[in-house]
C-alpha positions as CSV (number, residue, x, y, z in Angstrom):
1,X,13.6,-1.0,67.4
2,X,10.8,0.8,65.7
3,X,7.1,1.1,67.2
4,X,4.2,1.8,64.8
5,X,1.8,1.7,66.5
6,X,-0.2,2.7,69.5
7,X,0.1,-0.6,70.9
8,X,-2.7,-2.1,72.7
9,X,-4.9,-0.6,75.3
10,X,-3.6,-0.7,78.8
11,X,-0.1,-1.7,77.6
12,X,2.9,-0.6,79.7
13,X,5.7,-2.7,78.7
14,X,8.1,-1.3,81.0
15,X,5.9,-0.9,84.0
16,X,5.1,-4.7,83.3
17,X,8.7,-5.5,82.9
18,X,9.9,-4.1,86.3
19,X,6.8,-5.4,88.0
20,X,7.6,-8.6,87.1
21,X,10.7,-8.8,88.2
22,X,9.8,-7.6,91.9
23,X,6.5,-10.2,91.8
24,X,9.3,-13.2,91.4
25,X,11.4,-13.5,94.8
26,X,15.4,-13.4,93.9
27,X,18.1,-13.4,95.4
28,X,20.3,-9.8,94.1
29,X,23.9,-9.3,94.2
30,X,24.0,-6.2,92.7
31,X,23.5,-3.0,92.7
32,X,21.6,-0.3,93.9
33,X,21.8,-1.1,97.6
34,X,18.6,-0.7,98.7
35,X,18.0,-4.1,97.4
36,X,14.5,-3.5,95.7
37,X,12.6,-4.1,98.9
38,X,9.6,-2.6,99.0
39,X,9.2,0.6,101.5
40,X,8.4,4.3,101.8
41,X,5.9,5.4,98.6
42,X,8.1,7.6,97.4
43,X,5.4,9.2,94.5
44,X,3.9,11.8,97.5
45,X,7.8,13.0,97.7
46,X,7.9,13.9,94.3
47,X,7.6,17.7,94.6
48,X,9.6,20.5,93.0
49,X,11.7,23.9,93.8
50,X,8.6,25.4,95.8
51,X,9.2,27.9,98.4
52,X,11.3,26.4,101.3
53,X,12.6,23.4,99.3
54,X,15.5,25.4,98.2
55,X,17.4,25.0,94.8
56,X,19.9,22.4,94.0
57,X,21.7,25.0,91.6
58,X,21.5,27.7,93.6
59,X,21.0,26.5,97.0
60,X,21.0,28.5,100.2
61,X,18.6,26.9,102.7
62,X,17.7,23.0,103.3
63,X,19.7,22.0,100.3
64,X,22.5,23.8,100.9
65,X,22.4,22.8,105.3
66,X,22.2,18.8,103.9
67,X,25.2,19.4,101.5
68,X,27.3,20.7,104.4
69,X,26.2,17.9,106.8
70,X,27.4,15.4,103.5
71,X,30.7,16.9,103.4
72,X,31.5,17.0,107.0
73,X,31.0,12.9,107.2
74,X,32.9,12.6,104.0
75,X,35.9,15.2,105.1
76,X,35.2,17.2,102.0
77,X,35.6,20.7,102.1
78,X,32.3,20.9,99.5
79,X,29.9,18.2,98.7
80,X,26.9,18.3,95.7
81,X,24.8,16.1,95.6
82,X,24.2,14.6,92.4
83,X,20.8,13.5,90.2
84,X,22.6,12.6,87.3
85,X,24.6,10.1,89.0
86,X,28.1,9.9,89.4
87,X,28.8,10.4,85.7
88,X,27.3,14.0,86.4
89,X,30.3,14.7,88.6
90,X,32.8,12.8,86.5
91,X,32.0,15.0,83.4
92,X,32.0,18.0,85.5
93,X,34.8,17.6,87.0
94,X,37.0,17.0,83.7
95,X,35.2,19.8,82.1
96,X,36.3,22.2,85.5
97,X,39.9,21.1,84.7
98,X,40.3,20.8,82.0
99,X,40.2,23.6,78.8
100,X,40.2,22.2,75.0
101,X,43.8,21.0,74.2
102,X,44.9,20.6,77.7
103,X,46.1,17.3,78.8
104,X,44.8,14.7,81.5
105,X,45.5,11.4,82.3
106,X,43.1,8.7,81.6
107,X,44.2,5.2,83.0
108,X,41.9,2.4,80.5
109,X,39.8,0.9,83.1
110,X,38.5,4.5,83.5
111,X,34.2,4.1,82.9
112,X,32.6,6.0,79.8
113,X,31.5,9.3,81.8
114,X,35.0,9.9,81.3
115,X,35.3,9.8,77.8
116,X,31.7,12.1,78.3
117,X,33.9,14.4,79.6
118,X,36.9,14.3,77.4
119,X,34.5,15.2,74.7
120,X,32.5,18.0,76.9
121,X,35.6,19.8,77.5
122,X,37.8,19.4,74.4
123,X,40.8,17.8,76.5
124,X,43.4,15.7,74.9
125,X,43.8,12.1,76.6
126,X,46.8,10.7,77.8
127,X,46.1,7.0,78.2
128,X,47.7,4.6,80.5
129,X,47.7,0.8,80.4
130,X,46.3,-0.7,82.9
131,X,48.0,-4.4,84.2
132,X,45.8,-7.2,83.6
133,X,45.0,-9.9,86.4
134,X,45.9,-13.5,85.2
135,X,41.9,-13.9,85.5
136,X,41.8,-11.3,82.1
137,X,40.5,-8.3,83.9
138,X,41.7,-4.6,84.1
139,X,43.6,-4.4,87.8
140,X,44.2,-0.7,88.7
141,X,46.7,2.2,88.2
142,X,50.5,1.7,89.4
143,X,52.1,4.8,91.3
144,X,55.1,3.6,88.9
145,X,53.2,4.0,85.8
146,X,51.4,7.9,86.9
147,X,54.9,9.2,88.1
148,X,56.6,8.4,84.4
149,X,53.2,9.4,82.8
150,X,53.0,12.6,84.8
151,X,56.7,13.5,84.2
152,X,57.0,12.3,80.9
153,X,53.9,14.0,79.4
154,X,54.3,17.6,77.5
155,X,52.9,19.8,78.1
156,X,52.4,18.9,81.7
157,X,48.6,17.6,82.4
158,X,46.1,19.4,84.8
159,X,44.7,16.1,85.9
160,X,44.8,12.8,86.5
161,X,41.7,10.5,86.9
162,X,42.0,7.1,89.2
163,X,38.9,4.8,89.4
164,X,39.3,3.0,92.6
165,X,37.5,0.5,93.5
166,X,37.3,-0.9,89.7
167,X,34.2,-2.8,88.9
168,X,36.2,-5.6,90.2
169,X,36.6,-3.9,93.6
170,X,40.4,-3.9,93.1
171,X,41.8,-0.4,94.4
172,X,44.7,2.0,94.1
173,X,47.0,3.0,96.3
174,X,45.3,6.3,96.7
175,X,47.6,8.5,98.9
176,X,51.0,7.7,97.1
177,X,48.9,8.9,93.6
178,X,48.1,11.9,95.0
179,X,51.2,12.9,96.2
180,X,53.0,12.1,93.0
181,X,50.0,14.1,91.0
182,X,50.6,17.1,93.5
183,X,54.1,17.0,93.2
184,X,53.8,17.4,89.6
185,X,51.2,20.3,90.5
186,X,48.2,18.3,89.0
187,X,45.1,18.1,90.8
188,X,43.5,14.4,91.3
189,X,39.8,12.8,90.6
190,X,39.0,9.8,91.9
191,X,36.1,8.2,90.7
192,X,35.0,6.5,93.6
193,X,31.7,5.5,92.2
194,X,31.5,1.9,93.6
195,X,33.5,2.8,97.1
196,X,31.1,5.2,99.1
197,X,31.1,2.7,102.1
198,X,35.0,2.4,102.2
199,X,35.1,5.4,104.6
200,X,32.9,3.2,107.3
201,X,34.7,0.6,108.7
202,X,38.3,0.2,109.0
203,X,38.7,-3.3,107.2
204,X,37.8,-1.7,104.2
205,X,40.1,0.0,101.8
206,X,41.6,3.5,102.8
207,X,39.0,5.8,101.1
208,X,39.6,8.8,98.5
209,X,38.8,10.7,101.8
210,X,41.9,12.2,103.2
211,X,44.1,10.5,100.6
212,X,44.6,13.8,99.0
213,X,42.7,13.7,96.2
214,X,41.1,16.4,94.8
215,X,37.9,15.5,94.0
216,X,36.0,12.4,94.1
217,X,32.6,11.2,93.2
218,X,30.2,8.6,95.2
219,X,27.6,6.8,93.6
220,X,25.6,6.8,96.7
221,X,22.6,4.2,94.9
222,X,25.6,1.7,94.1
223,X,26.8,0.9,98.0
224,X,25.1,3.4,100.7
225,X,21.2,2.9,100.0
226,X,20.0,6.2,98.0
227,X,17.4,6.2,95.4
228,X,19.3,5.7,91.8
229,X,20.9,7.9,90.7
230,X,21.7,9.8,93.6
231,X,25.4,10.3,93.7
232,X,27.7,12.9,95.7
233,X,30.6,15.1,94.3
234,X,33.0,15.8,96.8
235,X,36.0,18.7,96.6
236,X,38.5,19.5,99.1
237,X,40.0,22.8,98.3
238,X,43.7,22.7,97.5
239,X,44.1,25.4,94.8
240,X,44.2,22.9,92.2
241,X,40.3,23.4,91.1
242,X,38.5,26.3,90.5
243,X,35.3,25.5,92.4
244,X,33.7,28.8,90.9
245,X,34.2,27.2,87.4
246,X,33.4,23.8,88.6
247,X,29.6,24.9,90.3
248,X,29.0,26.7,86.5
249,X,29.9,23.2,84.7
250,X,27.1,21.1,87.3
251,X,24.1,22.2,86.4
252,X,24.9,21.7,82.8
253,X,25.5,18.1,82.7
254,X,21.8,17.2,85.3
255,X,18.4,17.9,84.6
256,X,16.8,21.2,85.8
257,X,14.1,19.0,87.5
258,X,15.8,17.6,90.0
259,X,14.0,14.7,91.2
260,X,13.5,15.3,95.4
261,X,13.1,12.0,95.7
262,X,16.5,11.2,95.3
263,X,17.3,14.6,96.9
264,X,15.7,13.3,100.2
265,X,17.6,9.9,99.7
266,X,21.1,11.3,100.0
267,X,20.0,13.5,103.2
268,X,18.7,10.6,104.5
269,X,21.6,8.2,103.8
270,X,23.8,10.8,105.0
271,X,22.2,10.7,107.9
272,X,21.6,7.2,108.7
273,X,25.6,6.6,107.7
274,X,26.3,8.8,110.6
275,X,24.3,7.2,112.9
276,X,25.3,3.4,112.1
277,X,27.4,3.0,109.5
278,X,30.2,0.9,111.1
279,X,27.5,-1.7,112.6
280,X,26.1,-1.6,109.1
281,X,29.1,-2.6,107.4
282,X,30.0,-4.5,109.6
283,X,27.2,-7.1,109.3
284,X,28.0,-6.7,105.2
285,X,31.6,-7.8,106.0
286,X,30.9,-11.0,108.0
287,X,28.1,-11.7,105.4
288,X,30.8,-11.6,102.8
289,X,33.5,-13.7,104.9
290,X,30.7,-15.9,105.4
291,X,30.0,-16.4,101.2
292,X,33.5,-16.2,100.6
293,X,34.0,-19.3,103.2
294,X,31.8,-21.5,101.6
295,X,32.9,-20.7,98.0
296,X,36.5,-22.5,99.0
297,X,34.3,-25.9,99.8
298,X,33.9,-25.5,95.3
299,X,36.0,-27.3,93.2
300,X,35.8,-25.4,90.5
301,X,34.5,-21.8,91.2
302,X,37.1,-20.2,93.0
303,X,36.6,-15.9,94.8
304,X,39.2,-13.4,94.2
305,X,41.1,-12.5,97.2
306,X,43.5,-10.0,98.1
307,X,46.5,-12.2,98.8
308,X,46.2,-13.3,94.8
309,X,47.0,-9.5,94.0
310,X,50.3,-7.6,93.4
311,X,50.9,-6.1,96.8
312,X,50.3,-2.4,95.0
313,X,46.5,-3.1,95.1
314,X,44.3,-3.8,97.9
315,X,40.2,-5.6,97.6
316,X,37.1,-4.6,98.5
317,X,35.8,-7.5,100.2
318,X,32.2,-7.1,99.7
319,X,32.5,-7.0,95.8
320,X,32.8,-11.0,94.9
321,X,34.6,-11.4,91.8
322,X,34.0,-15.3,91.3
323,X,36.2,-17.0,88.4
324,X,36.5,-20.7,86.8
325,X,38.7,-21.6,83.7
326,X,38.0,-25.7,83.8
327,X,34.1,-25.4,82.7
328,X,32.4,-25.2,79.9
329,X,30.4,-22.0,80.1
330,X,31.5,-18.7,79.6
331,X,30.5,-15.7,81.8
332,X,27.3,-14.7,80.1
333,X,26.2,-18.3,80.1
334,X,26.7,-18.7,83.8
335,X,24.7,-15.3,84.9
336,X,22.0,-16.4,82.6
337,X,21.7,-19.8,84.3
338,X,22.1,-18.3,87.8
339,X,18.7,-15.9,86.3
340,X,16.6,-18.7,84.7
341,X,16.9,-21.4,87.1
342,X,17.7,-20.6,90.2
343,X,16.9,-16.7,91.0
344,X,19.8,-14.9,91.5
345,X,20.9,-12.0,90.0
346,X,24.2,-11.3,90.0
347,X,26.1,-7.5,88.9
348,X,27.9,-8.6,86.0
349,X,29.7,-11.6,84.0
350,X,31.6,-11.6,80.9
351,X,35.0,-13.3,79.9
352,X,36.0,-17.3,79.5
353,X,35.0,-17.3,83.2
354,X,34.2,-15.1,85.8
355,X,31.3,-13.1,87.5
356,X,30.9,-9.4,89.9
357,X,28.4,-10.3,92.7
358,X,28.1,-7.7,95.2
359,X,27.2,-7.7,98.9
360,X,25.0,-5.2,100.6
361,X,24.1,-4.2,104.1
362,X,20.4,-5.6,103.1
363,X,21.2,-9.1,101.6
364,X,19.2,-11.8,103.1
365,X,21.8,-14.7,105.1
366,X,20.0,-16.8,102.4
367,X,21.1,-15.3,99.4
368,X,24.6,-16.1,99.8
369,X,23.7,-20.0,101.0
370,X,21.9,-20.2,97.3
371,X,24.7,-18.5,95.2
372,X,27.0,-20.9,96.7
373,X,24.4,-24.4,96.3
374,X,23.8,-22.7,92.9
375,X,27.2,-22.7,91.6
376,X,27.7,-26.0,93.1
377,X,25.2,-27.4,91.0
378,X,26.7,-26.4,88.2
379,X,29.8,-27.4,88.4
380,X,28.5,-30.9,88.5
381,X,25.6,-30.3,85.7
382,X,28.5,-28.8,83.4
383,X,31.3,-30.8,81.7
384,X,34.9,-30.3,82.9
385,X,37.5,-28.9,81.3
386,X,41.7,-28.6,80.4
387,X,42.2,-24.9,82.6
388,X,42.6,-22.5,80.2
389,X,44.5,-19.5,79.6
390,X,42.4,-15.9,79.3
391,X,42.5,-13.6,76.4
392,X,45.2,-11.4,75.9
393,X,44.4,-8.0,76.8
394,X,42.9,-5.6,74.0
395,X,45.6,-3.6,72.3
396,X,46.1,0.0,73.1
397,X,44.8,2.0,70.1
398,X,46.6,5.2,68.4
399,X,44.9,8.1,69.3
400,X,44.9,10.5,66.3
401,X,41.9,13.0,67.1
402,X,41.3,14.2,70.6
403,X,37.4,13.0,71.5
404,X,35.9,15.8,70.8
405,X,37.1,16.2,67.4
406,X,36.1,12.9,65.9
407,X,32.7,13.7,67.6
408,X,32.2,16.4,65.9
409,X,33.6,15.4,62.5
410,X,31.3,13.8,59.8
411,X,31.1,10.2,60.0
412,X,29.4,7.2,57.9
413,X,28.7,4.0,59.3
414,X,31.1,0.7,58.0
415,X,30.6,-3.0,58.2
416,X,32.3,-3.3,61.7
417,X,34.6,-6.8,59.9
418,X,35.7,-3.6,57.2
419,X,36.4,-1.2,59.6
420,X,40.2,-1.9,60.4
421,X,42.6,0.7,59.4
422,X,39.4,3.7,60.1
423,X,39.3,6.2,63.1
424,X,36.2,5.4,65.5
425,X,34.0,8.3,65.4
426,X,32.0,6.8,68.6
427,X,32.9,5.3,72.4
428,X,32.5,1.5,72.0
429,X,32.1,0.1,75.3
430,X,30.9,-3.3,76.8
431,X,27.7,-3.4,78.7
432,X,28.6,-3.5,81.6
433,X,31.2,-2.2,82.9
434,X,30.9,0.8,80.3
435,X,34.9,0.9,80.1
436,X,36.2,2.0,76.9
437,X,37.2,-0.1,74.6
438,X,38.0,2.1,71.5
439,X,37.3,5.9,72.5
440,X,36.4,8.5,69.5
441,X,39.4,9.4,67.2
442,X,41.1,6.7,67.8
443,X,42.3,4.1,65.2
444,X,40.6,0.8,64.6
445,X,43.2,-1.8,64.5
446,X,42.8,-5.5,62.7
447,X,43.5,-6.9,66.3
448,X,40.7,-4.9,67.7
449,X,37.8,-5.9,64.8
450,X,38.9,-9.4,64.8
451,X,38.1,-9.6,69.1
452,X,35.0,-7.8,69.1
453,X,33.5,-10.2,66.6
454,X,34.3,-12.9,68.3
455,X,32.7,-11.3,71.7
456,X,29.7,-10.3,69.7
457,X,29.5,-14.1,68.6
458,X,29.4,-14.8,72.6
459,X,26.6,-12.3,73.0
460,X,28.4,-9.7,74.2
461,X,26.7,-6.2,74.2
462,X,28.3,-2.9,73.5
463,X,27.6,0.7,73.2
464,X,28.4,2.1,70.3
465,X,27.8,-0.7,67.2
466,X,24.7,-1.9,65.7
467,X,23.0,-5.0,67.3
468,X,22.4,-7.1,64.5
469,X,23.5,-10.1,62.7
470,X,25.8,-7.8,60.5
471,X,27.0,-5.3,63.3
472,X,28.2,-1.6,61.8
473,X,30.4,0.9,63.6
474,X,30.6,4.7,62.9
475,X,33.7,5.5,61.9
476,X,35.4,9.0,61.0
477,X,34.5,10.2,57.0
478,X,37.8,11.4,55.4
């Protein structure tokens, strides 16, 4: 989109955008968890590195005392705290590990920040498959599958990276990955992005703390409360990561204004977390049981639960994955309708049927009683149909440049319908969840073109190709 213009006077289109959306009263089931509610006026917090405040890059007084409170409640030998988000620490982390040419081990559901740091450091991806749920969405990693990837893989990789919870809150069995990745002397990131509040309350899953892992990232905005982005980085020191070369690789992947806003926000999470964060999540889990309940009295809208997984995989229970394959809408088309007409905001949709609404600490008893009378409604409004099967899952591509070359290579753009048989030269990704459908330097199969035309069709977004009637992707110029 091009501007022209000054615009008019007094025009803020994104000010008026966001204000909007707080003026209207909705019901959110999604993320960040401080549920938009208005509070503290954060603007007379914005300050800088003045003398006392310490330095987040070099931090030796308050910072550097709230970092070691952080990692004492999250059994980390280290924690950073993180501006960037958790993508900061995911992209650090892989760049810290990993040299050019050196392998990891990249699961597919793994978010983009990954492939950020696959190009960042110049390692060389060893992608596993990820089982698909009947429902057509990523599960998790099988120990089965990392112990043949980790002994089958030569050279031997440095790292392995598990996203547990996904963006569907299924989880890995983290402890039996990381002893398989330490047998094989290979240290272990977890991004944990979505699963900060698993180490509060023991109906939760087992948290990346004391599993073994490595390292693992929180995304302390998405579950716990803190300002967006605010994230945590947390390392336990096993003498699988160089922590010297790890604190170089931070501050080149966040901004050198680090916003104390969302500085204070992590201390202050931290803080209440300690205080009262079993009763907290505790009140989130019966609110869940409580939606979850009333979601059985549908007929047609049906809520993931953990018995309908393989017993490898566990659930978070506050993350609602909500699925249908007998009505006539499609995923996009029900989060629209949940938007327009009756409020609610849910965290994402997308497929032949199926929707990510998330439960927070903060959400009113109300919110989940209209969610449920919402869906209700339209599954009598909307016309009934044969249950269907879901898509087959995307086909693996063929790597044939590591990410960083095709980055760096010269690329042209193509008609995306004419692009089979070229190497991707960008990440294309759906938005959300921002996993990787085709990462750089890898080839574009028929398969491939033929799917992401017809999701396009569906109003699908994705980063990475054109939005326009005749979308284009950038593809490597031999």
């Amino acid at each position: 989109m091009k501007f022209h213009t000054y615009g008019q006077e007094g025009e803020r289109p994104l000010w008026e955008a966001v204000e909007g959306q707080l003026r209207e009263k909705r019901h959110r089931f999604h993320v960040p968890a401080h549920r938009a509610v208005p509070g503290e006026y954060w603007p007379r917090f914005d300050l800088t590195e003045l003398p006392g405040l310490d330095q987040l890059f070099a931090p030796d007084g308050a910072i550097a005392r709230a970092q070691e409170l952080a990692a004492a409640l999250f059994q980390a030998d280290r924690t950073y705290f993180l501006v960037n988000g958790s993508s900061a620490g995911v992209i650090a982390s892989v760049a810290a590990l990993c040299r050019p040419g050196e392998v990891i081990l990249v699961p597919r559901n793994c978010h983009r920040s990954v492939a950020a740091g696959l190009i960042f450091s110049g390692a060389r991806p060893c992608f596993l498959p990820v089982p698909e749920s009947p429902l057509g969405f990523p599960l998790n990693v099988a120990v089965s599958q990392a112990r043949s990837a980790l002994a089958g893989s030569k050279p031997g990789p440095k790292a392995m990276v598990v996203t547990s919870p996904s963006y569907w809150g299924v989880c890995a069995r983290l402890a039996d990955l990381a002893a398989e990745s330490a047998g094989a002397g290979c240290a272990l990131l977890v991004d944990e992005a979505h699963g900060g509040h698993f180490l509060f309350h023991p109906e939760l899953p087992a948290p990346a703390a004391g599993s073994g892992a490595d390292l693992w990232v929180n995304s302390a905005h998405k579950t716990l409360g803190a300002l967006t982005p605010g994230a945590y980085l947390h390392l336990k020191e096993r003498g699988r990561v160089d922590r010297e070369r790890l604190e170089a690789m931070l501050p080149l992947v966040q901004t050198s204004s680090p916003p104390y806003p969302v500085l204070l926000s992590l201390d202050l999470v931290r803080e209440a977390l300690q205080r009262r964060g079993r009763q907290v999540f505790e009140e989130a889990l019966e609110k869940a049981a409580r939606i979850r309940r009333q979601l059985r009295e549908l007929r047609r809208f049906r809520c993931l639960e953990a018995d309908q997984l393989p017993e490898e995989f566990g659930l978070d229970p506050l993350r609602l994955t909500i699925y249908w394959n007998d009505l006539d809408l499609a995923g996009e088309e029900v989060q629209f309708l949940l938007h327009k007409e009756y409020r609610i905001e849910v965290e994402m949709a997308g497929g032949k049927g199926y929707l990510v609404a998330v439960v927070h600490p903060g959400l009113p008893a109300e919110a989940g009683e209209a969610l449920v009378a919402a869906l209700k409604d339209l599954e009598q409004r909307y016309r009934h149909l044969a249950p269907g099967s879901p898509p087959a899952p995307y086909p693996l591509p063929r790597l044939l440049m590591t990410p960083r070359e095709a980055v760096q290579s010269p690329s042209r753009p193509v008609p995306l319908r004419e692009a089979a048989g070229e190497i991707s030269a960008r990440l294309v990704a759906p938005l959300p969840p921002g996993i990787p459908l085709l990462y750089p330097g890898e080839e574009i199969s028929p398969e491939m073109v033929r799917r992401l035309m017809a999701e396009l069709e569906k109003g699908a977004r994705y980063q990475g190709l054109t939005a326009s009637s005749q979308p284009e992707i950038h593809v490597i110029a031999l």
